[in-house]
C-alpha positions in Angstrom: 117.7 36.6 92.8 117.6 39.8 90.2 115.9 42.6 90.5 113.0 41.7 88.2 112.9 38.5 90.2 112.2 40.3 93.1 109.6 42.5 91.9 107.3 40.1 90.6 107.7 38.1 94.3 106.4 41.5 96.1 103.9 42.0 93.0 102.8 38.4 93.5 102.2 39.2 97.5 100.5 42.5 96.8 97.6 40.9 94.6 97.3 38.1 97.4 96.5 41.0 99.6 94.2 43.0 97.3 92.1 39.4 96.7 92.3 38.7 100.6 90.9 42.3 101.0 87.8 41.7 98.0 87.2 38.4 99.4 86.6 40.4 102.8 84.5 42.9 101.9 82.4 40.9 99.8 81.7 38.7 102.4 80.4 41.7 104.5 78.2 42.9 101.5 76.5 39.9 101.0 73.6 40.4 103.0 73.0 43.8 102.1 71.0 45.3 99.3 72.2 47.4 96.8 71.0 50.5 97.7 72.5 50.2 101.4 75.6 50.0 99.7 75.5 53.1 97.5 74.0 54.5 100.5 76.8 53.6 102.5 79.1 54.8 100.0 78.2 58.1 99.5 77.6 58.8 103.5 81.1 57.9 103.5 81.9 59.9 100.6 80.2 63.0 101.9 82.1 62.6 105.7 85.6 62.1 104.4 84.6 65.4 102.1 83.5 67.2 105.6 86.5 65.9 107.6 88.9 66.9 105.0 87.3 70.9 104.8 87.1 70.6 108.6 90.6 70.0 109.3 92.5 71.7 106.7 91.8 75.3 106.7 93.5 78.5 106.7 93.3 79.0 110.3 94.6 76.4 112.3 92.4 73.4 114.3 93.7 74.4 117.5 93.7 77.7 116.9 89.6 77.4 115.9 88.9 75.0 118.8 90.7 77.5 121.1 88.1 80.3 119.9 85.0 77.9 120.4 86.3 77.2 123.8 86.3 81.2 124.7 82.9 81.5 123.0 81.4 79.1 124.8 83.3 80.5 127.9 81.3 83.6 127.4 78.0 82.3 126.5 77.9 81.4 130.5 75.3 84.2 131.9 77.3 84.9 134.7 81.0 84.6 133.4 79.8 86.3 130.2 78.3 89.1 132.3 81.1 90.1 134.1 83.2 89.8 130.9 81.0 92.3 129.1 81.1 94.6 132.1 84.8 95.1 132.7 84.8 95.7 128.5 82.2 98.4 128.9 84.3 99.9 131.3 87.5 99.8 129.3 85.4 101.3 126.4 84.1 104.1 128.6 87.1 105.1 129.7 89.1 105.1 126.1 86.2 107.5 125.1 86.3 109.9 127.7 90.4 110.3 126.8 89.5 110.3 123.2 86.5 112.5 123.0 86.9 114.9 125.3 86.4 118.4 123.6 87.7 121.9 125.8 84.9 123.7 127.5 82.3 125.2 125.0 83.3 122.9 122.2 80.9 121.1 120.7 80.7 118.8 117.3 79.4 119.9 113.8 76.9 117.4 113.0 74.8 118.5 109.9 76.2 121.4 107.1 75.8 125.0 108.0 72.6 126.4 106.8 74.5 128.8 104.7 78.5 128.3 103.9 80.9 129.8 105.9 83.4 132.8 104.8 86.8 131.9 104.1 88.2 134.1 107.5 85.4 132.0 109.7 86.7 128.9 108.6 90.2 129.2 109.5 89.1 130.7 112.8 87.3 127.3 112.4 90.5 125.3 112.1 92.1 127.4 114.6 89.5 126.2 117.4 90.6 122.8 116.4 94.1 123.2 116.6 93.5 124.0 120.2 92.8 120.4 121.2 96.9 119.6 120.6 98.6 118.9 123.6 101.2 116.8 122.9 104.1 119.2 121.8 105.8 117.2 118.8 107.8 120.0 117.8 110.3 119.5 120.9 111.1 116.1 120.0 109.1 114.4 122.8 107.4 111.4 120.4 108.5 108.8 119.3 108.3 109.0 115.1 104.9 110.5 114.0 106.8 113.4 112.8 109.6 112.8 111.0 110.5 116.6 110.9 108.2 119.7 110.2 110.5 122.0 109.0 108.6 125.5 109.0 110.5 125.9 105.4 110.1 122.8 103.5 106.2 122.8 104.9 106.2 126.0 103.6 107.2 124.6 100.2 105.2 121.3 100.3 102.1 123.8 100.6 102.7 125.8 97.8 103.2 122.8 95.4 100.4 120.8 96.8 98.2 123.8 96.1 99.5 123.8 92.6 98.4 120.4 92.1 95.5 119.9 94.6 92.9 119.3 91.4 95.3 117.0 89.8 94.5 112.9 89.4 96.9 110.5 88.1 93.9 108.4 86.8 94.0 110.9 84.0 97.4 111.2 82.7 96.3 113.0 79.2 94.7 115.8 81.7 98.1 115.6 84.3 100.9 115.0 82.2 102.7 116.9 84.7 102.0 114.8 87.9 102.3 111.5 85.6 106.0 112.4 84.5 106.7 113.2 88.8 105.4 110.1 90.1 107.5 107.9 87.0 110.7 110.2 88.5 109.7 109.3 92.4 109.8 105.8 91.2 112.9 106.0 89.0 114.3 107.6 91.7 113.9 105.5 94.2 114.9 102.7 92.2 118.3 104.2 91.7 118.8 104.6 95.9 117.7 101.0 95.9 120.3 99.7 93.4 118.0 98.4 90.8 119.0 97.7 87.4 117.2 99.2 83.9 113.9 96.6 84.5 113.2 97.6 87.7 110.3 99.4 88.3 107.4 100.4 91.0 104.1 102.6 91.6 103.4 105.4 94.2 101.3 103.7 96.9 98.8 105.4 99.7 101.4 104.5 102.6 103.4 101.8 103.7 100.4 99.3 104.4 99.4 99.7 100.6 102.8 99.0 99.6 102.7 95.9 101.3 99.3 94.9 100.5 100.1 95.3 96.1 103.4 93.1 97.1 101.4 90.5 98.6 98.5 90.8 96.6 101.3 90.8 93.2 102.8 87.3 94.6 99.6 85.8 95.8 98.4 86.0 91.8 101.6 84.7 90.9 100.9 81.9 93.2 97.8 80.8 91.8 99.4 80.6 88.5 101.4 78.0 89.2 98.7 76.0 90.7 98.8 77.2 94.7 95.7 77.1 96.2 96.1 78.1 99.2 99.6 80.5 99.3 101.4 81.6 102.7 103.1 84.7 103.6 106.5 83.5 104.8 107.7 86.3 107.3 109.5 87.3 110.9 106.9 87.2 114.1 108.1 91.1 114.0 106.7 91.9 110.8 105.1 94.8 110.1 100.9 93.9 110.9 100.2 95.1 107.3 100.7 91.7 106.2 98.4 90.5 108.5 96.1 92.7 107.1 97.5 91.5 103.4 96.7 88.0 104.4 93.2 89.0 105.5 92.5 90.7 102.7 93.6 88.6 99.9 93.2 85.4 101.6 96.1 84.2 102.3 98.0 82.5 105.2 100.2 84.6 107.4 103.4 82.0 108.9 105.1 83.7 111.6 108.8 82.0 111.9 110.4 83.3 115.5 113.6 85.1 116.3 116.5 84.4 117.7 116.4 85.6 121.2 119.9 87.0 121.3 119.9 89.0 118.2 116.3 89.5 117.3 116.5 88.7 113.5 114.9 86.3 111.8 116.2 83.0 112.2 117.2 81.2 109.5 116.9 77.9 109.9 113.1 77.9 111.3 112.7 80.0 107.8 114.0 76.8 105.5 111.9 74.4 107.4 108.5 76.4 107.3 109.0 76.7 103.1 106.6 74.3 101.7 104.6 73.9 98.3 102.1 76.7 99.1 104.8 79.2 100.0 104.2 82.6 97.6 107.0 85.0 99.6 109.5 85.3 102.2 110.4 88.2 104.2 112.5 90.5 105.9 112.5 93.7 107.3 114.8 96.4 107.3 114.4 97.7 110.2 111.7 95.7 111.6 109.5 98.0 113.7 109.1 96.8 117.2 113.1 96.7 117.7 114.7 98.2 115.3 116.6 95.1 113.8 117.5 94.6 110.2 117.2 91.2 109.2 119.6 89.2 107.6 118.7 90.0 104.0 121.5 87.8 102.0 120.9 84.8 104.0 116.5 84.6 103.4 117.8 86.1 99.5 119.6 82.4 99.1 116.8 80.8 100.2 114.5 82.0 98.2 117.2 81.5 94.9 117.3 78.4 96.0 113.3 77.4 96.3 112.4 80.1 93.7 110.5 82.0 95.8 110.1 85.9 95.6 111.1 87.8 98.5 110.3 91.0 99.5 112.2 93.5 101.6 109.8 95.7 104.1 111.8 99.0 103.7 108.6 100.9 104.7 110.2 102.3 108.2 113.9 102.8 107.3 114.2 102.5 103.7 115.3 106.0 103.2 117.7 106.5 106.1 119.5 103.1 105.3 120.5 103.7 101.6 122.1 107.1 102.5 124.1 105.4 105.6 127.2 104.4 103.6 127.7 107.8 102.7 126.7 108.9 106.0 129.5 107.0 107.8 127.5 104.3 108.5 127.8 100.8 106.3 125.4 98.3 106.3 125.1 94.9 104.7 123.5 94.7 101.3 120.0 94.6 102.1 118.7 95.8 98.4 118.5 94.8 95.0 122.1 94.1 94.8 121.2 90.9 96.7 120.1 88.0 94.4 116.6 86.8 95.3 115.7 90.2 96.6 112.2 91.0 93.8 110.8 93.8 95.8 111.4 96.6 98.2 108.4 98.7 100.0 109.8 102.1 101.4 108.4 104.9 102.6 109.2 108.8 101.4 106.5 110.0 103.6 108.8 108.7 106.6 112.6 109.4 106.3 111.9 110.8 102.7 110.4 113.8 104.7 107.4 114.1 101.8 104.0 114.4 103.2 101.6 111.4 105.0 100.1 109.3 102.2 103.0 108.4 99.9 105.0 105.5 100.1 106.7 103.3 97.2 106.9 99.7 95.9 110.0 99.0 94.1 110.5 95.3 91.9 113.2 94.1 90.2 111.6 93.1 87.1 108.5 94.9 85.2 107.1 91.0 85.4 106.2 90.9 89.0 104.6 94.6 88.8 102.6 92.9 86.4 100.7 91.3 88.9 100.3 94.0 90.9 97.7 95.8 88.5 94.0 95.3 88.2 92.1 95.8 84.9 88.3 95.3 84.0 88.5 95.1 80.2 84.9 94.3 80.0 83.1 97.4 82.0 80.3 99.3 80.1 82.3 102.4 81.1 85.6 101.6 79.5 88.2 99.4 79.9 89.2 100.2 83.6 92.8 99.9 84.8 94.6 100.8 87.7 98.5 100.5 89.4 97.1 99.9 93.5 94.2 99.8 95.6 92.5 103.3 94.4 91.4 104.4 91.3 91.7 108.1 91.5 94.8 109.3 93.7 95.5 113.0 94.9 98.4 114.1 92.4 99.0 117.2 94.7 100.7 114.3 97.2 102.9 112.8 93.9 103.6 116.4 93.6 105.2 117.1 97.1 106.6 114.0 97.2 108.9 115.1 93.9 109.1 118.1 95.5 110.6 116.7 98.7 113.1 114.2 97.5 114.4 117.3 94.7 114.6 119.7 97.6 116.5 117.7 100.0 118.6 116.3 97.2 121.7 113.6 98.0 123.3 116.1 100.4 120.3 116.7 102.9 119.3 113.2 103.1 123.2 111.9 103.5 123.2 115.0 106.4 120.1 114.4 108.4 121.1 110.9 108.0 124.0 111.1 109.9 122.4 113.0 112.8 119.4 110.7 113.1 121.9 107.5 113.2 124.5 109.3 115.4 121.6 110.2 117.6 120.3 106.7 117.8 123.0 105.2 119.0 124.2 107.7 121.3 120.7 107.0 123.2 121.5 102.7 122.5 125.0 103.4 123.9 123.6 104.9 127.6 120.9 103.5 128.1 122.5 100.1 128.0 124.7 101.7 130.5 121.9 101.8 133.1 121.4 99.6 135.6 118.0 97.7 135.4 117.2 98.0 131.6 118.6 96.7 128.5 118.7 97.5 124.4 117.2 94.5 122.6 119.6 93.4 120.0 121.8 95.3 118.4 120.2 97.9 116.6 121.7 99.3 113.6 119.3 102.4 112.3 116.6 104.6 114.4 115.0 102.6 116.6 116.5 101.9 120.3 113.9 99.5 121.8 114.2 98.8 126.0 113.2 95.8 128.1 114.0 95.1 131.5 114.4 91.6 133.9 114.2 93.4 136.7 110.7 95.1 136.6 107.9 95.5 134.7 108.3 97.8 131.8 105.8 99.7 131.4 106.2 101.1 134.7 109.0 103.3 133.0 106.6 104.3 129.8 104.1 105.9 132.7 107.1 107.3 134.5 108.3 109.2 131.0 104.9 109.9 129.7 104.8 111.8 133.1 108.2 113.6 131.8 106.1 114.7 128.8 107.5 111.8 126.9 105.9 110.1 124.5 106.7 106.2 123.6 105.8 103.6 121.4 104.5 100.4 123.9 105.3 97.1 122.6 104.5 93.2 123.5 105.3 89.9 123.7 107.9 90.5 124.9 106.8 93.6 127.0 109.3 96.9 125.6 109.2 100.4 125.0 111.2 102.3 121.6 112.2 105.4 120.7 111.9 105.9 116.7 114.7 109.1 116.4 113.8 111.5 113.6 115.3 114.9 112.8 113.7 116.9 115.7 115.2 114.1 118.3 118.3 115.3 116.9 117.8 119.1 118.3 120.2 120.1 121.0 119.6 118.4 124.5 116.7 116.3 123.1 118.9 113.2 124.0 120.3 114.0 126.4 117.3 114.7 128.4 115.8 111.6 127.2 118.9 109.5 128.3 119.2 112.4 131.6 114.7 111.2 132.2 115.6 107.2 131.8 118.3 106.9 134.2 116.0 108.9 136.9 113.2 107.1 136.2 115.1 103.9 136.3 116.8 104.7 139.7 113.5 105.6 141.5 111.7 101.9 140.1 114.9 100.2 141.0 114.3 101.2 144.6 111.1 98.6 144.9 111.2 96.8 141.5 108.0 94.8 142.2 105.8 97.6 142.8 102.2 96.9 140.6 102.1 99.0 137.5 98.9 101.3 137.3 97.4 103.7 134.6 97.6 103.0 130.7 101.2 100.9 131.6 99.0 98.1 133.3 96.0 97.9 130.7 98.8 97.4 128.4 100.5 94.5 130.3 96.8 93.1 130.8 95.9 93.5 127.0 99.1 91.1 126.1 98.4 88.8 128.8 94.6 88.0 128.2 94.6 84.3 126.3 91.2 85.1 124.5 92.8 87.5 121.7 88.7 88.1 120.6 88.3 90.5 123.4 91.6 92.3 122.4 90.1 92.5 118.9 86.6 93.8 120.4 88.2 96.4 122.8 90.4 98.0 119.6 87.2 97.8 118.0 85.9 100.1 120.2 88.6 102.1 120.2 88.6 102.8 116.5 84.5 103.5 117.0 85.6 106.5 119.4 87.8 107.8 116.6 84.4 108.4 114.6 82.3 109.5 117.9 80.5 113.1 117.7 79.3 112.3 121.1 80.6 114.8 124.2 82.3 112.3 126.5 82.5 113.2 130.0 86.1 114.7 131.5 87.4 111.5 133.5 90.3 113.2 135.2 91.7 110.0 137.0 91.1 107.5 133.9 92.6 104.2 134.4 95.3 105.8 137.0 97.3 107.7 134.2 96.8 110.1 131.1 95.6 107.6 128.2 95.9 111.0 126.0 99.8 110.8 125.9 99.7 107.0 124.6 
């Protein structure tokens, strides 16, 4: 039999079916009246509508039904009592280590009746530089500062002042801080490796780099018919893209790690692409551990599916293009990698400029394209700006130029090479010492520390203790040091590395002792399965932040000092 015999055997076979099936139905129908049927019909309608919008959403089923469940849980008068109880607690305690003012001190709550003189306000800001404790200068915290010098400040203060009127938003007004920030992005572009059409803006921060990458790819998405686009990206991805997806709705899609190496893996990142997929990811470093993320692998993915990548940069960006000269090669993790369309990095970290500027690099002046927002119809004008705000402080831009000139090639290639021979000096030992281990192998600043033996964060309350202060991570439970130039001062490290092997040996000696203070609310905080109540408790938190309330001194809050953490 030939093929066309075939065919008109199974077409033959299909139509008995469909007259089988109207024969059926019919049958069923015959005793009804007509308007039962349309009836019928659109109740059906309307349900398979409902089911369809019920089940396919943003947010997972199981992850919605899990948040009814804990709703529910809570609506029980006693259980939901008791619940609220032990948050009020929590709250009360993160606001009397938060909001405690020195004896005497009191908040300003309403503008002074008449303004102050220029010598009484300084006395002012004097009184409020009292209420520093933690002594950054010495190298004791982990990032924050990336270095202070007393004579660059002294530099970035004259040339913000210079500028401290200027706004970007008028470029015929600022020529000056126009033709800067073009020469901070050009700049940057160069480090980065990209070619005469790449391009970028001056963001806010890292976050806002992020977000006008996401929000640039998300657009791009809905041209090309996506409805619903997903952020493709490591579980260790910065939490800005979180935010990004939040924001711009749009799905975040965690893909793991592998457990030996802590990059990205691969494989779990080729079988999560799909037809709503906008971006992938990678990091370089990734935050919590300090890993770079193999860049030219996820780059041939994304050739291959045509997806844009982007490169998170924010952390490292400007230590790790200045570590091949610094003695230090890396693979190619920048434009030099096909498939890589953007890079976020942050000159207000390693590029030593002051908080609030960051970049976001692309390799084409198409994708920045989608970055922009313009109102051509507003009564005021047509209205068009690069990122999130409208009017941007040019005495920033200013600084920022004024860093990157300063340092030049030589001082970043030089501080460079002490942050990274630093680093690893502190990987090197502490993976020495008996108890704790260095999660992957990390290649830049970050040295992050786990242990099998006991519970972590019994050795983040032993440092803090030592004056020490940490970044606390989860899931898995960690500690890192970020290094930056002042952890490169002379016997910074080695006290560090001298502190973790004494604190080490005196938990070793009964390793299943219960952590206390701020180390246990942060093993609790990972370990609660109703992530709302982590969400209302860092709500709380960031309340505090704006509290002109006196607090009460609580000298033994929650078994430790929450003030170093």
């Amino acid at each position: 039999m030939d093929v066309r015999g075939a065919w008109e055997v199974y077409k033959e076979m299909v139509l008995l079916y469909l007259e089988e099936g109207r024969r059926q139905v019919n049958s069923r129908c015959v005793d009804m009246e007509p308007w039962q049927i349309i009836g019928a019909t659109v109740i059906t309608t309307l349900g398979a509508v409902w089911i369809k919008g019920f089940v396919f959403q943003q947010e997972s089923l199981p992850s919605r039904i899990k948040k009814l469940c804990f709703r529910l849980i809570r609506k029980i008068p006693f259980v939901g009592a008791n619940i609220q109880s032990q948050l009020n607690k929590a709250l009360d305690d993160m606001s009397s280590s938060l909001c405690t003012l020195k004896e005497g001190m009191s908040y300003t709550k309403q503008l002074p009746s008449k303004g102050l003189s220029q010598s009484q306000v300084l006395d002012k800001i004097q009184e409020y530089e009292t209420l520093n404790e933690v002594q950054w200068e010495k190298g004791c915290v982990s990032g924050a500062v990336y270095w202070g010098d007393e004579s660059l400040t002294n530099l970035l203060v004259k040339v913000y002042g210079d500028f401290a009127w200027s706004n970007p938003l008028h470029p015929d007004i600022f020529p000056g801080v126009r033709k800067m920030e073009a020469e901070v992005v050009r700049m940057a572009c160069t480090l980065f490796h990209g070619g005469p059409n790449s391009c970028g803006t001056v963001t806010s921060g890292g976050t806002e780099s992020i977000l006008m990458a996401c929000k640039a790819y998300r657009d791009m998405a809905y041209e090309r018919g996506v409805k619903y686009p997903e952020i493709l990206a490591p579980v260790s991805v910065h939490a800005a893209f979180d935010k990004a997806a939040h924001y711009f709705g749009m799905k975040l899609v965690h893909v793991a790690l592998d457990k030996n190496t802590m990059q990205v893996d691969v494989k779990a990142m080729k079988r999560a692409i799909n037809k709503n997929t906008a971006m992938l990811v990678c990091s370089t470093p990734q935050f919590p551990h300090g890993i770079m993320d193999p860049v030219e692998e996820v780059a041939k993915l994304a050739v291959r599916y045509n997806i844009p990548m982007h490169v998170d940069a924010c952390l490292g960006g400007f230590l790790i293009v200045f570590m091949a000269k610094a003695g230090y090669p890396l693979s190619p993790f920048d434009f030099r990698v096909k498939g890589v369309t953007s890079i976020s990095a942050d000159t207000h970290k390693y590029g030593y400029a002051p908080k609030g500027s960051s970049v976001i690099l692309y390799s084409d002046t198409k994708y920045r394209h989608y970055q922009y927002f313009v109102a051509p119809d507003w009564q005021g004008g047509i209205y068009a700006s690069p990122s999130v705000a409208g009017s941007r402080p040019g005495g920033i831009i200013a600084a920022c130029w004024a860093t990157m000139m300063h340092m030049g090639e030589d001082g970043y290639v030089n501080a460079t090479k002490k942050i990274i021979s630093t680093a690893r000096k502190i990987q090197k030992e502490v993976n020495q010492i008996k108890g704790v281990f260095v999660f992957g192998k990390p290649e830049v600043s970050v040295v992050a520390v786990g242990s099998n033996d006991f519970d972590i964060f019994r050795l983040s309350n032993a440092l803090t203790t030592k004056g020490w202060n940490l970044n606390t991570l989860q899931f898995p439970s960690s500690i890192h040091i970020c290094c930056t130039v002042l952890h490169t001062q002379s016997g910074v490290a080695d006290r560090f590395i001298r502190d973790v092997k004494e604190q080490v040996a005196i938990i070793m000696k009964n390793p299943q002792e219960k952590t206390t203070g701020m180390g246990a609310i942060y093993g609790m905080a990972q370990s609660i399965p109703d992530r709302s109540m982590v969400t209302e408790i860092s709500r709380g938190f960031l309340d505090c932040l704006y509290s002109t309330e006196v607090a009460k001194a609580n000298t033994n809050h929650m078994n430790g000092d929450g003030k170093a953490h």
